[in-house]
C-alpha positions, -999 to +999 in steps of 0.1 A: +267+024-032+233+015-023+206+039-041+177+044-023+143+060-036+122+072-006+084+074-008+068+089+020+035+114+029+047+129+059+075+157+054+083+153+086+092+116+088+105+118+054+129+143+059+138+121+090+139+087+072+165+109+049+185+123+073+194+092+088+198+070+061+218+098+047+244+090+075+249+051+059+287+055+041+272+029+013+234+046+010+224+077-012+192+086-013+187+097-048+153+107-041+124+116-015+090+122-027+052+125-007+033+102-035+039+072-057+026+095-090+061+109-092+082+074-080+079+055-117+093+086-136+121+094-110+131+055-109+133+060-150+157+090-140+178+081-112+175+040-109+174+026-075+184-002-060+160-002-032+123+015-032+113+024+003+074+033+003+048+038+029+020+011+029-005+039+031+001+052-006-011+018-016-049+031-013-069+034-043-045+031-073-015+037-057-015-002-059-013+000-097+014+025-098+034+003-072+029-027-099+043-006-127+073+002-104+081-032-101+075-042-140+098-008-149+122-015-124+131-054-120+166-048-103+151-026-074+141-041-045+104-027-030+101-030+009+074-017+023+070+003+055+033-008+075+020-005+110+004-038+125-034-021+116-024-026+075-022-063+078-049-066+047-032-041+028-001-055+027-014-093+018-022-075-012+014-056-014+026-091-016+010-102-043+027-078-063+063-086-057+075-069-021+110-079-015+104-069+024+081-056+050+090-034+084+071-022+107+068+016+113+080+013+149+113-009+135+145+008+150+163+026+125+185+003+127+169-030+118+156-007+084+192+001+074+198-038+081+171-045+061+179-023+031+216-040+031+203-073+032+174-066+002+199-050-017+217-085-016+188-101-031+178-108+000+139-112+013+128-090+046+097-096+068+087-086+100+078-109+122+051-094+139+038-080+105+042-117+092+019-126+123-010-102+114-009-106+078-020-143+087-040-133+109-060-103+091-095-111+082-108-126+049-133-101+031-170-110+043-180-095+008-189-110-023-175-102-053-200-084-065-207-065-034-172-051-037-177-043-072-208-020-059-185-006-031-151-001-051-176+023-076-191+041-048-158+049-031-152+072-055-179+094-038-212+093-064-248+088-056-262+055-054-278+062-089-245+068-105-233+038-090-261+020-106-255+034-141-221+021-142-227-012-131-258-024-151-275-024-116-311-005-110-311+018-079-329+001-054-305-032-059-273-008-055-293+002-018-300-034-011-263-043-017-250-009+000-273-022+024-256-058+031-223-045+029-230-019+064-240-050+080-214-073+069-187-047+076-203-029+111-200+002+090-225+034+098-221+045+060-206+041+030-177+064+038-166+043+069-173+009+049-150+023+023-123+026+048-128-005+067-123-021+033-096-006+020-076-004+056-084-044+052-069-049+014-105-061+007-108-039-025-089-040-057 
Protein backbone atom coordinates (compact mmCIF):
# COMPACT_ATOMS: atom_id res chain seq x y z
CA UNK A 1 0.00 0.00 0.00
CA UNK A 2 1.17 3.17 -1.14
CA UNK A 3 0.66 6.08 1.65
CA UNK A 4 0.06 9.19 0.45
CA UNK A 5 0.20 12.61 2.44
CA UNK A 6 -1.72 15.31 0.47
CA UNK A 7 -0.88 19.08 0.88
CA UNK A 8 -3.10 21.28 -0.84
CA UNK A 9 -4.86 25.06 -0.24
CA UNK A 10 -7.84 24.66 -2.16
CA UNK A 11 -10.62 22.42 -0.46
CA UNK A 12 -12.07 22.05 -3.41
CA UNK A 13 -9.27 20.46 -5.45
CA UNK A 14 -8.09 18.80 -2.42
CA UNK A 15 -10.99 16.96 -1.71
CA UNK A 16 -10.87 16.12 -5.52
CA UNK A 17 -7.10 15.11 -5.58
CA UNK A 18 -8.54 12.74 -2.60
CA UNK A 19 -11.32 11.39 -4.01
CA UNK A 20 -9.69 10.11 -6.87
CA UNK A 21 -6.60 8.88 -5.65
CA UNK A 22 -8.79 7.28 -3.11
CA UNK A 23 -10.11 5.02 -5.97
CA UNK A 24 -6.19 3.50 -6.57
CA UNK A 25 -6.54 -0.34 -4.86
CA UNK A 26 -2.68 0.23 -3.64
CA UNK A 27 -3.07 4.19 -2.45
CA UNK A 28 -4.36 5.46 0.96
CA UNK A 29 -4.27 8.71 1.61
CA UNK A 30 -3.41 8.91 5.19
CA UNK A 31 -3.81 12.57 5.22
CA UNK A 32 -5.04 15.84 3.43
CA UNK A 33 -4.17 19.15 4.81
CA UNK A 34 -4.53 23.17 3.33
CA UNK A 35 -0.74 24.17 4.71
CA UNK A 36 2.67 22.69 5.12
CA UNK A 37 2.65 23.87 9.17
CA UNK A 38 0.71 20.77 9.90
CA UNK A 39 2.56 18.24 7.15
CA UNK A 40 6.00 17.56 9.38
CA UNK A 41 3.90 16.62 12.51
CA UNK A 42 1.38 14.43 10.63
CA UNK A 43 4.36 12.68 8.53
CA UNK A 44 5.82 12.02 12.32
CA UNK A 45 2.27 10.42 12.89
CA UNK A 46 1.19 8.55 9.97
CA UNK A 47 4.53 8.14 7.65
CA UNK A 48 4.16 8.38 4.01
CA UNK A 49 5.61 7.08 1.36
CA UNK A 50 4.86 9.82 -1.03
CA UNK A 51 4.28 13.71 -0.06
CA UNK A 52 2.10 15.35 -2.67
CA UNK A 53 2.29 19.35 -2.11
CA UNK A 54 1.26 22.35 -4.05
CA UNK A 55 4.24 24.53 -5.33
CA UNK A 56 2.40 27.52 -4.12
CA UNK A 57 2.86 26.63 -0.26
CA UNK A 58 6.56 27.03 -1.03
CA UNK A 59 6.25 30.95 -0.52
CA UNK A 60 7.88 32.54 2.24
CA UNK A 61 8.97 29.78 4.69
CA UNK A 62 6.97 27.16 3.49
CA UNK A 63 10.36 26.34 1.76
CA UNK A 64 11.93 25.69 5.11
CA UNK A 65 9.23 23.56 6.37
CA UNK A 66 9.38 21.51 2.98
CA UNK A 67 13.28 21.05 3.85
CA UNK A 68 12.49 19.72 7.33
CA UNK A 69 9.99 17.29 5.67
CA UNK A 70 12.57 15.85 3.69
CA UNK A 71 15.36 15.67 6.57
CA UNK A 72 12.40 14.02 8.95
CA UNK A 73 11.22 11.95 6.35
CA UNK A 74 14.08 10.35 4.13
CA UNK A 75 11.90 7.31 2.85
CA UNK A 76 9.07 9.61 1.42
CA UNK A 77 9.17 10.73 -1.80
CA UNK A 78 8.16 14.78 -2.33
CA UNK A 79 6.70 15.55 -5.82
CA UNK A 80 5.57 18.67 -6.34
CA UNK A 81 2.43 19.87 -8.16
CA UNK A 82 3.30 23.49 -10.36
CA UNK A 83 1.75 25.36 -13.22
CA UNK A 84 4.22 26.38 -16.09
CA UNK A 85 4.12 30.37 -14.31
CA UNK A 86 6.29 28.67 -11.06
CA UNK A 87 9.20 27.81 -13.18
CA UNK A 88 11.58 29.89 -10.60
CA UNK A 89 9.94 28.50 -7.71
CA UNK A 90 10.44 25.22 -8.46
CA UNK A 91 14.35 25.56 -9.46
CA UNK A 92 14.51 26.28 -5.94
CA UNK A 93 12.09 23.11 -4.95
CA UNK A 94 14.84 21.25 -6.49
CA UNK A 95 17.47 22.20 -4.74
CA UNK A 96 15.94 20.77 -1.75
CA UNK A 97 15.47 17.14 -2.86
CA UNK A 98 11.99 16.86 -5.12
CA UNK A 99 11.73 13.39 -6.24
CA UNK A 100 9.16 14.73 -9.08
CA UNK A 101 7.39 17.55 -10.67
CA UNK A 102 3.71 17.61 -12.56
CA UNK A 103 2.10 20.03 -13.90
CA UNK A 104 -1.33 21.14 -12.53
CA UNK A 105 -3.11 20.44 -15.76
CA UNK A 106 -1.42 16.56 -15.76
CA UNK A 107 -4.31 14.05 -16.26
CA UNK A 108 -5.10 12.26 -13.29
CA UNK A 109 -3.79 9.68 -14.69
CA UNK A 110 -0.20 10.53 -15.44
CA UNK A 111 -0.13 11.77 -11.32
CA UNK A 112 -1.25 8.23 -10.21
CA UNK A 113 1.50 6.97 -12.73
CA UNK A 114 3.76 9.18 -11.24
CA UNK A 115 3.10 8.40 -7.61
CA UNK A 116 3.64 4.49 -8.51
CA UNK A 117 6.71 5.16 -10.21
CA UNK A 118 8.26 7.65 -7.19
CA UNK A 119 7.19 5.30 -4.85
CA UNK A 120 9.69 2.82 -6.69
CA UNK A 121 12.42 5.17 -6.13
CA UNK A 122 11.79 6.40 -9.11
CA UNK A 123 12.47 10.25 -10.32
CA UNK A 124 9.31 12.21 -12.08
CA UNK A 125 9.60 15.47 -14.22
CA UNK A 126 7.37 17.03 -16.49
CA UNK A 127 8.55 17.74 -19.52
CA UNK A 128 7.09 20.95 -20.14
CA UNK A 129 7.89 21.98 -16.49
CA UNK A 130 11.51 20.75 -17.23
CA UNK A 131 11.35 23.14 -20.29
CA UNK A 132 10.50 26.36 -18.30
CA UNK A 133 12.45 25.63 -15.34
CA UNK A 134 15.48 26.15 -17.89
CA UNK A 135 14.01 28.60 -19.28
CA UNK A 136 12.92 30.88 -16.17
CA UNK A 137 14.80 34.01 -15.71
CA UNK A 138 17.91 34.46 -13.57
CA UNK A 139 17.30 37.16 -10.73
CA UNK A 140 18.40 40.74 -12.08
CA UNK A 141 19.10 41.48 -8.32
CA UNK A 142 22.04 41.61 -6.28
CA UNK A 143 22.42 40.04 -3.32
CA UNK A 144 22.10 42.61 -1.32
CA UNK A 145 19.20 44.14 -3.15
CA UNK A 146 17.30 40.95 -2.25
CA UNK A 147 18.37 41.07 1.24
CA UNK A 148 16.53 44.74 1.29
CA UNK A 149 13.53 43.18 -0.54
CA UNK A 150 13.20 39.74 1.47
CA UNK A 151 12.95 42.23 4.80
CA UNK A 152 10.51 44.44 3.32
CA UNK A 153 8.19 41.67 2.21
CA UNK A 154 7.24 41.18 5.45
CA UNK A 155 5.27 44.54 5.10
CA UNK A 156 7.38 47.30 7.32
CA UNK A 157 8.31 50.80 6.55
CA UNK A 158 11.35 51.59 4.75
CA UNK A 159 12.81 52.74 8.12
CA UNK A 160 12.25 49.43 9.76
CA UNK A 161 13.73 47.86 6.94
CA UNK A 162 16.74 50.04 7.48
CA UNK A 163 17.09 49.19 11.22
CA UNK A 164 17.37 45.69 10.62
CA UNK A 165 19.81 45.74 8.01
CA UNK A 166 22.52 48.17 9.19
CA UNK A 167 21.30 50.38 6.20
CA UNK A 168 20.28 54.28 6.72
CA UNK A 169 16.79 55.17 5.21
CA UNK A 170 17.50 56.96 2.23
CA UNK A 171 19.98 53.89 0.95
CA UNK A 172 17.01 51.36 1.68
CA UNK A 173 14.86 53.95 -0.95
CA UNK A 174 17.69 54.10 -3.31
CA UNK A 175 17.85 50.17 -3.35
CA UNK A 176 13.90 49.86 -3.20
CA UNK A 177 14.42 52.21 -5.87
CA UNK A 178 16.68 49.96 -8.26
CA UNK A 179 14.91 46.89 -7.49
CA UNK A 180 11.18 48.60 -9.29
CA UNK A 181 13.37 49.24 -12.15
CA UNK A 182 15.11 46.05 -12.45
CA UNK A 183 11.97 44.06 -11.80
CA UNK A 184 9.15 46.48 -13.92
CA UNK A 185 7.45 46.53 -10.57
CA UNK A 186 5.02 49.67 -9.60
CA UNK A 187 5.79 49.01 -5.78
CA UNK A 188 7.17 47.03 -3.45
CA UNK A 189 4.08 44.82 -3.02
CA UNK A 190 4.14 43.76 -6.81
CA UNK A 191 8.16 43.48 -6.71
CA UNK A 192 7.67 41.10 -3.84
CA UNK A 193 5.52 38.96 -5.92
CA UNK A 194 7.38 39.07 -9.13
CA UNK A 195 10.29 37.80 -6.93
CA UNK A 196 8.95 35.22 -5.13
CA UNK A 197 6.60 33.88 -8.21
CA UNK A 198 10.33 33.83 -9.86
CA UNK A 199 12.20 31.75 -6.86
CA UNK A 200 14.40 34.86 -6.73
CA UNK A 201 14.11 35.19 -2.80
CA UNK A 202 15.32 32.87 -0.18
Amino acid sequence: MIRILLVEPMNLLRGALAATLSLEEDFAVVAELGCLDEAPAMARAVPPDVAVVNVGLLAGDGLDLFTQLSAEQPGCALLVLAGPDASGRLNRALDVHVHGVLGTQAAPGELVRGIRRLARGERVIDAGLAVAMVAAPRSPLSARELDVLSVAASGIPSAEVAATLHLTAGTVRNYISVILRKTGARNRLEAVRVAENAGWLP
